[in-house]
N, C-alpha and C positions, 0 to 999 in steps of 0.2 A: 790341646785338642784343636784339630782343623776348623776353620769357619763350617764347612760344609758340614763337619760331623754336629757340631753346635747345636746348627737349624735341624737338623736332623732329629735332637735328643728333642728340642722344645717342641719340634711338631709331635712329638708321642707322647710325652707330658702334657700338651693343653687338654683342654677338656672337650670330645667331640659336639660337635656346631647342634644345637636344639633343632629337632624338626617340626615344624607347627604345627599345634593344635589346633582341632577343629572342635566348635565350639556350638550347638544348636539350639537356636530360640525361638521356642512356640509364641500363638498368639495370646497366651495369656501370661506370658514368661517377663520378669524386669530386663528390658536389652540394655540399660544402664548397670547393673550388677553384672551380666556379663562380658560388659568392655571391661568391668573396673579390673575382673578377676584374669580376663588374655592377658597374653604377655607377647611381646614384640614377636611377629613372624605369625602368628596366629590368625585363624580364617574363624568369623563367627557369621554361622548362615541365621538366617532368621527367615520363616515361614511364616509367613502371612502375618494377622495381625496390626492391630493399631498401637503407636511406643508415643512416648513421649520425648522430648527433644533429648540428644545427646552430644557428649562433646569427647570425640577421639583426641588420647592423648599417649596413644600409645602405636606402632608401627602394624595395624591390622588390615586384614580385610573381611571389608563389611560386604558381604552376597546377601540378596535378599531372592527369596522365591513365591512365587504366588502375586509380588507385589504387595509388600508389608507395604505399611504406612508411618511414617514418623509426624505427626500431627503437630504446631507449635499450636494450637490454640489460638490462635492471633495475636501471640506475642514475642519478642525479642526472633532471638534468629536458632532456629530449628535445627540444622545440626555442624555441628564445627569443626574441621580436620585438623589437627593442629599437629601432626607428628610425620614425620618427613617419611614419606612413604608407603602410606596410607592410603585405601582406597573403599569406593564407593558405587555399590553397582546393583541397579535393579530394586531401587525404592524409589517410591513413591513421597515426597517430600513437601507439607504443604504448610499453610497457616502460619505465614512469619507474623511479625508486628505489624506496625504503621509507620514507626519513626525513625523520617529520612538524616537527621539528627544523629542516628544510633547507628542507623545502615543495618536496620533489622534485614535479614538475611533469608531464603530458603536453606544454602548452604552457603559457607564460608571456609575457606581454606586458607592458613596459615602456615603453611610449610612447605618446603620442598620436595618434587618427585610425588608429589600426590595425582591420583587416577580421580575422575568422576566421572562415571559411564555409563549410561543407560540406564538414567534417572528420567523419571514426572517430575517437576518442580511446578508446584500450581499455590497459585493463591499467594503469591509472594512478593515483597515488593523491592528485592532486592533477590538477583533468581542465585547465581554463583558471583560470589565473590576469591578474589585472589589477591592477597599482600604478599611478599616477599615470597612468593611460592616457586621459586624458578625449576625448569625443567615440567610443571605438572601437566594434565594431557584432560583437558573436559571433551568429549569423544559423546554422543548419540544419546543425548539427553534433550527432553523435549520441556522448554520453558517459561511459563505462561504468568504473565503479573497478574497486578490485583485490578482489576475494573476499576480505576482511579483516571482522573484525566490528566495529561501527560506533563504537567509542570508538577503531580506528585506525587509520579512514580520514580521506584527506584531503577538501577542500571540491571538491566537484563543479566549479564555477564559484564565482570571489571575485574582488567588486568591490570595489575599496580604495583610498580618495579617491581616485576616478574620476566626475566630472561627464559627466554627458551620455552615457552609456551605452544603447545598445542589445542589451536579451538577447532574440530572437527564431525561435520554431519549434526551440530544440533540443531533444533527444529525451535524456532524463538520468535513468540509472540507478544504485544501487546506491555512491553518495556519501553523503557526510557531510551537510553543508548544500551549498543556493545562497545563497551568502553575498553581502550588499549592506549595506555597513558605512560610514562618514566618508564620503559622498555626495549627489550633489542630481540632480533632474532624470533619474531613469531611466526609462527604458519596455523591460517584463518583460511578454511576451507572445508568448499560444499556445506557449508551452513546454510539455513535459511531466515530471514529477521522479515516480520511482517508488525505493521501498527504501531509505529514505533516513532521518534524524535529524529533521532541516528541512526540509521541500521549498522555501520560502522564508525567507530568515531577516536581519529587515531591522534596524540599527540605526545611529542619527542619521542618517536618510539622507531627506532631503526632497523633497515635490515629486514623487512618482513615480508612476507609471499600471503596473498589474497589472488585465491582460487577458488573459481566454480561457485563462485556462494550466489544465493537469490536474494536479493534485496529490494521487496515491495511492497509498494503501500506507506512509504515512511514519509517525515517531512523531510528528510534527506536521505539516500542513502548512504553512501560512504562521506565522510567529512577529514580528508588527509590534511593536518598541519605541524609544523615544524619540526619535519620529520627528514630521512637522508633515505635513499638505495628503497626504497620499496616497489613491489614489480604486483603488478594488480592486472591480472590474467583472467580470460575465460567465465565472467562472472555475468550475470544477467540482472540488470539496475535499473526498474519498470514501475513506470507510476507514482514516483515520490511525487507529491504536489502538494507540499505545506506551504506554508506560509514562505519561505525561499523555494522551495522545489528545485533543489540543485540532485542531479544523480548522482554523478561526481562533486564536491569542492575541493580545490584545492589552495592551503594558502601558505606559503613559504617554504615552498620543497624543493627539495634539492634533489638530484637523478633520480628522477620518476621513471618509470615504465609502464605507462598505459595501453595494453596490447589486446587483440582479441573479446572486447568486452559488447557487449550490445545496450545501448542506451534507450530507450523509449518511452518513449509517452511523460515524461517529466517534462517539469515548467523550463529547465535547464539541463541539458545532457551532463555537460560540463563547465563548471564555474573556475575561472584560473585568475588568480591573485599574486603576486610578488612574488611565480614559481616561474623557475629557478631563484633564488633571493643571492647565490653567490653569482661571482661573474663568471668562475671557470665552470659552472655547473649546467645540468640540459634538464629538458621535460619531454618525452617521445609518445606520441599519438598513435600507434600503428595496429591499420586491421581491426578500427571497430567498428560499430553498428550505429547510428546515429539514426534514430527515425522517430517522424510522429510528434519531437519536443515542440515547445513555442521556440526556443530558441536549442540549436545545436549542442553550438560553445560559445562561453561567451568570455570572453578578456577584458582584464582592464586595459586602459590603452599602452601602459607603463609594459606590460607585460613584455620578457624580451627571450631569444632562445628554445622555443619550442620548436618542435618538429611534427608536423603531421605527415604523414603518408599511409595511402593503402586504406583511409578511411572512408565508408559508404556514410554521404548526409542523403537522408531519404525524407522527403517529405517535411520537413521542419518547415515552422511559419516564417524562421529566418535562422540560417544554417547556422552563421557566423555572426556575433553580436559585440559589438565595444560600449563599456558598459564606461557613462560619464561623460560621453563624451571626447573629442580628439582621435588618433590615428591610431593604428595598431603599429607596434617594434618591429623589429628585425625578429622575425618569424621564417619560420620555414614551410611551405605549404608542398614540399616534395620531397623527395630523398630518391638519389640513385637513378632518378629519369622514372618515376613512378609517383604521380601526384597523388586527388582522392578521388571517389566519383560523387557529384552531384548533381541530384536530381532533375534542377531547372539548369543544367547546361545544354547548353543549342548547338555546340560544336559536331564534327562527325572524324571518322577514322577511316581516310582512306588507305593508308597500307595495310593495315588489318591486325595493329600490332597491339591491339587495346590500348593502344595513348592518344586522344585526341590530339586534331591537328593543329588546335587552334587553343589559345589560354581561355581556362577560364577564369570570369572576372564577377568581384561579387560587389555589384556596382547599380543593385537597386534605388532607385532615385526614391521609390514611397518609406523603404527602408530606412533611408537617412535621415528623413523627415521626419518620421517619425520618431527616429531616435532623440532628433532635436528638441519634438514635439509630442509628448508621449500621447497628448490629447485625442491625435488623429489615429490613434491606434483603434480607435474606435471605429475606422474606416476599413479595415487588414479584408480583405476579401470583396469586398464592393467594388463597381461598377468604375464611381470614382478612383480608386488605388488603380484599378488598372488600366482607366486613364491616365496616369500619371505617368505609371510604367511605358505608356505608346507614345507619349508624348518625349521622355526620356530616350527611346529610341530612333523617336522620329527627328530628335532636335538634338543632337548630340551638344550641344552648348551647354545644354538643361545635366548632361550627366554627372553624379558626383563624382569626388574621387574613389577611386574604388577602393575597398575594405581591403580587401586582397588580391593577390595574383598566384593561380594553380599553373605554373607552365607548362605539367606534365597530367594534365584530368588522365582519369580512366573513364572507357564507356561502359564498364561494367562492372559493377557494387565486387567486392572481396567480403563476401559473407564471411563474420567470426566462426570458428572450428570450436566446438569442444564447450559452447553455453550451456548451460541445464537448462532445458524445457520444460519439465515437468517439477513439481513441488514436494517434497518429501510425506508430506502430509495426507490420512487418505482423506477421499472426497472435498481435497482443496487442492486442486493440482492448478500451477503457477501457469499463467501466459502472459502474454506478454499485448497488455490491454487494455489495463483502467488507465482512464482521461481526465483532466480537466478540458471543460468546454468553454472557456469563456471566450476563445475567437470562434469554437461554432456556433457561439448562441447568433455571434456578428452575422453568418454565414445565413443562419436563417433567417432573422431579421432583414436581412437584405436581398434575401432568393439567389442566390448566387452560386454555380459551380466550383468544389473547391479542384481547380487548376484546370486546365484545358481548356478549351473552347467555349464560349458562351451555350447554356442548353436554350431552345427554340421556349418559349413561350407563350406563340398561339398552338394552334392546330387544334382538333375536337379529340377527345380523349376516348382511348378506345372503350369498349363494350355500351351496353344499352345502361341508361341511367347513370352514368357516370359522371365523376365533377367537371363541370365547366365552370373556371374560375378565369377569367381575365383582370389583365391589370386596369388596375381605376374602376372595378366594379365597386357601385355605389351601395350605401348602405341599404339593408331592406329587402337588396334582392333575393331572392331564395337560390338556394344549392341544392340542386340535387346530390342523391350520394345514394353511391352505391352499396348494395348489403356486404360486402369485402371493403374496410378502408384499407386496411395495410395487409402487404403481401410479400412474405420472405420465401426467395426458391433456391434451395442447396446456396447460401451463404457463405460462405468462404474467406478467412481473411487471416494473411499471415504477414507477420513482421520478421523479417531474417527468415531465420528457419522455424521460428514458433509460430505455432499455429492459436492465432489466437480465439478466432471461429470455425469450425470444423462441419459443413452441410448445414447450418440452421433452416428451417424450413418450417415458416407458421402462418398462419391467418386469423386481421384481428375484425370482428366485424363491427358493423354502426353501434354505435352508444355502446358499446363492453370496454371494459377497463381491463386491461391485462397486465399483470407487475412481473419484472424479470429479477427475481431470485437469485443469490449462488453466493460463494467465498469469492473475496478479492483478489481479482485476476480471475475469474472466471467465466468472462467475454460479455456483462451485463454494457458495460458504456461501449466497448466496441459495436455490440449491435445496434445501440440507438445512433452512433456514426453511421454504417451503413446504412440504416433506415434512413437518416439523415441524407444518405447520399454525400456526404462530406469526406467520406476516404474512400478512395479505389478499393473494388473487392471483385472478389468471384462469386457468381451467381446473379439474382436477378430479385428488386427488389421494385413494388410499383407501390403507391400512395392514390387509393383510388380509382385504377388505371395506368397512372401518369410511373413512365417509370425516373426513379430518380437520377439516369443518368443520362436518358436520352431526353429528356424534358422536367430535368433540374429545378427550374424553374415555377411550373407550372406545378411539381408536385409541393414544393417547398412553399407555395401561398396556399397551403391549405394545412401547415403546419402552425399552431404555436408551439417554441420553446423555452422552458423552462431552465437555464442549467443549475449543476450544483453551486458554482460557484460563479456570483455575481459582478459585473461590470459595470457600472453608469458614470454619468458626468454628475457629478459631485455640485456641483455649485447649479447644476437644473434645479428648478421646485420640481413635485412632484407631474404636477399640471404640465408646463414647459416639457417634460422630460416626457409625458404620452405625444404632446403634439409636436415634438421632435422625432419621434420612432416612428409616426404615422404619416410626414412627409415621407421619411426613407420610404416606408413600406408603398408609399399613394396612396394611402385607405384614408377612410375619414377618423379624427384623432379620438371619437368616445365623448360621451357627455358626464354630465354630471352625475346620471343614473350607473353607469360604471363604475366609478370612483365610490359612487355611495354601496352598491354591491357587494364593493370590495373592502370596505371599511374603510375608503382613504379619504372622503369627501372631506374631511374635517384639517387631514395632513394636506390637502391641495397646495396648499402655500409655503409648506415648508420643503428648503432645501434637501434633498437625499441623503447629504453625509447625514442631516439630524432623523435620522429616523434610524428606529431600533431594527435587529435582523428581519424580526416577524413581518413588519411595517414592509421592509425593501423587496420580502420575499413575493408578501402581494402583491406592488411595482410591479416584480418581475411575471406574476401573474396576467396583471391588467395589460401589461405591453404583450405579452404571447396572446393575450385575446382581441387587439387588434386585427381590428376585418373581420372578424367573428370567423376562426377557423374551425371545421368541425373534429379535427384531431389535436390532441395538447398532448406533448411528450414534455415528460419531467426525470431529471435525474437526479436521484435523492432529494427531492425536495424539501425534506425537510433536516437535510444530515445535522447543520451548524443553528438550530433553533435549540431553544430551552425550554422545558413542557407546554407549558399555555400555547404560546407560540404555535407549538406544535400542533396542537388540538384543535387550534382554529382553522389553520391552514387544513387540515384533516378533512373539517365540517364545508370549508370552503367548497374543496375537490369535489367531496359528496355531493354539494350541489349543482356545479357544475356537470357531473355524472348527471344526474338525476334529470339537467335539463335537457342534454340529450348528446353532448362532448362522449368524444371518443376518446380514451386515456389510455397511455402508454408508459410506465416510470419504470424506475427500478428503485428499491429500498435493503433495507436490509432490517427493517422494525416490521415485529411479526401483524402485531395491531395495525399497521397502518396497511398493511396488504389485507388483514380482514374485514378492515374498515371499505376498503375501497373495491380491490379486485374481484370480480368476475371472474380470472384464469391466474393460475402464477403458470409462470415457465421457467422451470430451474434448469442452470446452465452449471454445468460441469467439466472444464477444460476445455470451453467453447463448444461442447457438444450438449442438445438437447435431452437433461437426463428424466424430464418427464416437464408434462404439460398438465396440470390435476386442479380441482378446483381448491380455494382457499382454508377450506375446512380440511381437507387431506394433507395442506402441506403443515397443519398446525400437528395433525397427528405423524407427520415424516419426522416431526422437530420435538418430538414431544422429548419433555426433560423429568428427570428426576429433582426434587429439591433434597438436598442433603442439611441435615437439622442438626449442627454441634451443640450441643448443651451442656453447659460449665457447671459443676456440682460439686459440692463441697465432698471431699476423702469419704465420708460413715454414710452418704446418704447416694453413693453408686448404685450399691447392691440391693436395696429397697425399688431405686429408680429401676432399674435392670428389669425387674419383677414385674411391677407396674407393667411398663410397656412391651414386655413378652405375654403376658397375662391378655394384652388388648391387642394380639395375633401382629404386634413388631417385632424386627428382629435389629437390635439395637447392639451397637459396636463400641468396646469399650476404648477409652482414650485415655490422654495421660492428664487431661482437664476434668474427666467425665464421661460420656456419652454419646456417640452419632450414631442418627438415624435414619434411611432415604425413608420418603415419603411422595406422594401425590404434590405434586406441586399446590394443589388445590386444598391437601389437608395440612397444611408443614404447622397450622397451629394447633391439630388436634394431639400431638404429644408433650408439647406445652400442657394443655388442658387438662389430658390424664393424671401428671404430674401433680398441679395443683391443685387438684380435687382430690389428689389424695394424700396430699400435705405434705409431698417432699420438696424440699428447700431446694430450690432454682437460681444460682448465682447471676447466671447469663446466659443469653445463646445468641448461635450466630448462624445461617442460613449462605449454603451459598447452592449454586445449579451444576448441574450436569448433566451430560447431553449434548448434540449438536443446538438445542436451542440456546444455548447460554451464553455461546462466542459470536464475535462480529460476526454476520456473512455479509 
């Protein structure tokens, strides 16, 4: 017989190929009995309903419709892929364990060619996990951990020697890292990581394309190390400022490609370490966005073989930074006769070819001082720094070496192409926004314009009754003030091409408290910058009268500020450290009636490092109410307190309100805006999505409490009864029982229960609703 007639005979002999079955699970159906009974190639839908955990071990797919619910009860990991091929789509996945130990799971996939797709994963503290699962594709699944504080939670998402990975369009909050570890060949795009450790966190993991994703709000966002060929494009990396606040790090990489990215508002745009770590190997910078960071980029000085070009540094407290001290390497600050544009270049372009004529040189004298001396960074916007800076110009002897040489600047930014602007999420759309203020708390303690020209600080302020505040006015004097203190008109304010404030337009008057509301990245600290007058914007914004840009000055001593996050000299007493900020300011330093107001009379003598946050947070109090200002802006002032703490700082406010302080915060704790505010103003993509008083936005937030109840097997169906009987409508689980309620009653089906004597193992409480998540 011929080969061909062979294969011929055996393909009519085998047995023709199974077509899958489809398999359907109500909500009162065991969806464990029918994975056991599919069989490979098989489709089991499931209709609504609450199941209890399962573990596929078979080649299915799992459709859910309605949005079933797989419940772990709060224990071990809820549901596990384990058969190559397998897929997941359209549940709802919640209530893993606790134990980081165990890597209790939302979901867990073990196999290859596995789908997970357009899942909720809530409540969990470990959201998708991946071992050996090469090729699998987690695709528009939205990811939310367990309210834990971030040393223990588990990893949002973790890749773990897994080749060929697809992570795309998932929407992930309030996890540890997105971990991508012992892997090759990934492509991580248009995701979004908010609240998080890492929002990307890659190591030995080669080959891999990061695209389009949002990364906000984290203590870092992306974290590249020891890794080869990764190309990180078009990605929007806004307000990391943890404790490093690096947007980028990067640490022993080898051919990098950093292109098209916008970096903002981070403590660090970019952190570069031992990258490149080979000799034959490069790092390329090209066509990002740098704006808004305290520092750009910053290098160690070892650092050698980078390349920038085509990069806009926009506004950074210092573009370029050497970290350690020493000189920067053999660096490249051009490519092809195209440098980058920076902001404080003084050069011009007479052929008109957009390359300036002249280099430029990044060769600030207060800059290196302060590098030397990180003490005077306490000066970054003062009067003095930019003496130093005329003095450096006027005495070229005084100049340091310069940090760098641009020989080819541009006079005009190369906007990145192709960022997300907007957030996946609704009613939390991303901009490009949130701040740390610790150089503008500097800005306003010292009245200072940030960049340009000194603002005028006499002249009489316009309208009838308005502030007239002069420098060295003595204590005692009185203020008049106007029934308008603060005035926002079509507010405006965009980073790149995101608009991070969109028209804002409000009026705050004497003695009202007004709190600014919204999800992170929703323009709440950009607005108190502009109010501040501390960044360029469009529109028009007056303190008083006094507008903040054409008389800086004069509006800014009528400011106290508060920021989130605190700055002092360390080795000041408390004492020492008012009658230091009250020379700066020329005001007189407070007495002893201050201190005792503030609860600090007794801490006077002790140095700042020894004092607790609570303690430092009213420092930062008592120094914003030097010179007795009538308006106090505070941003989150109480984010990094622990409750008492919190409470008292609360009761403080109140009374400062009450004396007749004008208040302006933003928070994101509901009580503390009920406690305090007069008006909330919630901001939505920098646009004002309503202005309502504090009792409306409790009912805009109102939440459901949902009541799991753990009940032994025999005493469901008794429980069931009971609480349909007392007009609830209660959901069966694979522990028990849920049932949404009033937040206000969630223990009156507890009560039902034991009153009428059915055995109650445990329960567990969790929220839903817009009120239950950060804003």
């Amino acid at each position: 017989m011929r080969p061909r007639d062979a294969l011929l005979l055996l393909a009519l002999l085998a047995p023709a190929a199974r077509a899958g079955d489809t398999w359907t699970v109500g909500p009162g159906d065991d969806l464990a009995r029918a994975l056991e009974a599919a069989e490979d190639g098989d489709t089991v839908v499931v209709d609504g309903g609450v199941h209890a955990p399962v573990v596929v071990t078979r080649r299915l797919a799992l459709e859910g419709r309605g949005w079933p619910v797989i419940d772990g009860g709060g224990r071990g990991t809820v549901v596990k892929l384990a058969a190559a091929g397998a897929s997941l789509r359209g549940f709802v996945v919640r209530g893993s364990g606790s134990s980081l130990d165990d890597e209790n799971s939302g979901i867990t996939v073990a196999a290859p060619d596995v789908r997970v797709e357009g899942n909720r994963v809530e409540e969990a503290l470990f959201g998708v996990s991946l071992a050996h699962a090469r090729g699998s594709v987690v695709a528009d699944n939205v990811i939310t951990g367990k309210a834990l504080d971030v040393a223990r939670r588990g990893d949002a998402i973790r890749v773990w020697y897994s080749d060929d990975v697809r992570l795309e369009r998932n929407v992930v909050t309030r996890g540890r890292d997105v971990v991508l570890w012992y892997s090759a060949h990934l492509t991580v795009a248009d995701n979004e990581v908010t609240d998080g450790r890492y929002g990307l966190h890659f190591m030995y993991t080669d080959d891999a394309d990061i695209q389009r994703n949002r990364l906000v709000g984290n203590s870092v966002g992306v974290y590249l190390m020891y890794s080869r060929r990764l190309r990180m494009s078009h990605n929007a990396v806004v307000g990391n400022r943890g404790p490093s606040g690096f947007g980028l790090g990067l640490k022993d990489m080898d051919e990098c490609d950093v292109t098209d990215n916008v970096f903002a508002d981070n403590r660090v745009g970019a952190y570069v370490d031992n990258s490149p770590r080979e000799a034959q190997s490069f790092l390329i910078f090209r066509r990002n966005l740098f704006a808004g960071n305290d520092t750009g980029v910053a290098l160690l000085p070892s650092v050698r073989k980078n390349t920038y070009s085509e990069n806009a540094f926009v506004d950074n407290g210092e573009h370029v930074g050497v970290l350690g001290g020493g000189t920067l390497g053999a660096n490249a600050w051009s490519d092809g006769g195209r440098g980058n544009f920076w902001s404080d270049y003084a050069g011009y372009d007479r052929d008109g070819d957009g390359v300036g004529d002249v280099p430029y040189r990044s060769e600030r004298l207060f800059e290196h001082l302060a590098q030397r001396h990180p003490e005077l960074k306490l000066f970054v916007y003062t009067p003095a720094a930019n003496a130093v800076e005329l003095a450096a110009r006027a005495v070229p002897l005084v100049r340091p070496q310069p940090k760098l040489l641009d020989d080819a600047p541009l006079v005009a930014p190369v906007v990145p192409a192709g960022v997300p602007r907007g957030a996946a999420t609704a009613g939390a759309p991303l901009v490009l926004s949130s701040a740390g203020l610790v150089a503008l708390a500097a800005l306003v303690i010292f009245g200072v314009s940030h960049r340009g020209p000194p603002a005028c600080s006499g002249g009489t302020p316009a309208g009838p009754g308005a502030i007239l505040r002069r420098r060295g006015r003595t204590a005692g004097t009185p203020v008049a003030v106007s029934s308008d203190v603060v005035n926002l008109e079509a507010v405006t304010k965009r980073f790149g091409q995101a608009l991070a404030l969109d028209g804002l337009t409000l009026t705050v008057r004497q003695g009202e408290a007004l709190a600014f509301w919204g999800a992170n990245g929703a323009g709440k600290t950009t607005a108190l910058r502009c109010l501040l007058g501390v960044i360029p914007f469009q529109g028009r914004v007056t303190l008083a009268g006094h507008d903040v840009r054409r008389a800086g000055k004069a509006a800014r001593r009528l400011v106290g500020f508060v920021p989130q996050e605190l700055t002092f000299h360390d080795d000041l007493t408390v004492r020492e450290s008012l009658a230091f900020y009250a020379r700066l300011k020329r005001v007189p330093a407070g007495d002893d009636a201050l201190l005792a107001r503030l609860g600090l009379a007794e801490h006077a003598h002790k140095a700042v490092r020894e004092l607790s946050g609570g303690l430092k947070q009213r420092l930062a109090v008592a120094l914003a109410l030097l010179g007795d200002p009538p308006l106090l802006v505070l941003d989150e002032p109480t984010a990094n307190l622990d409750a008492p703490a919190r409470a008292s700082l609360v009761a403080l406010l109140a009374e400062l309100k009450a004396a007749g302080k004008t208040l302006v915060f933003t928070s994101h704790r509901l009580e503390e805006v009920l406690a305090l505010a007069d008006r909330v103003v919630l901001l939505e993509g920098g646009r004002l999505a309503a202005d309502v008083p504090p009792r409306d936005l409790g009912e805009r937030l109102r939440a459901h409490a949902t009541l799991h109840l753990l009940l032994p097997p025999l005493a469901v169906e008794r429980a069931e009864a009971v609480l349909v009987d007392a007009g609830l409508l209660p959901t069966r689980t694979g522990a028990g029982l849920s049932v949404e309620v009033d937040p206000a009653e969630k223990g009156r089906p507890i009560a039902l229960l034991v009153n009428a004597g059915v055995p109650l193992a445990d329960f567990e409480v969790a929220r839903t609703g817009a009120a239950a998540g950060r804003s």
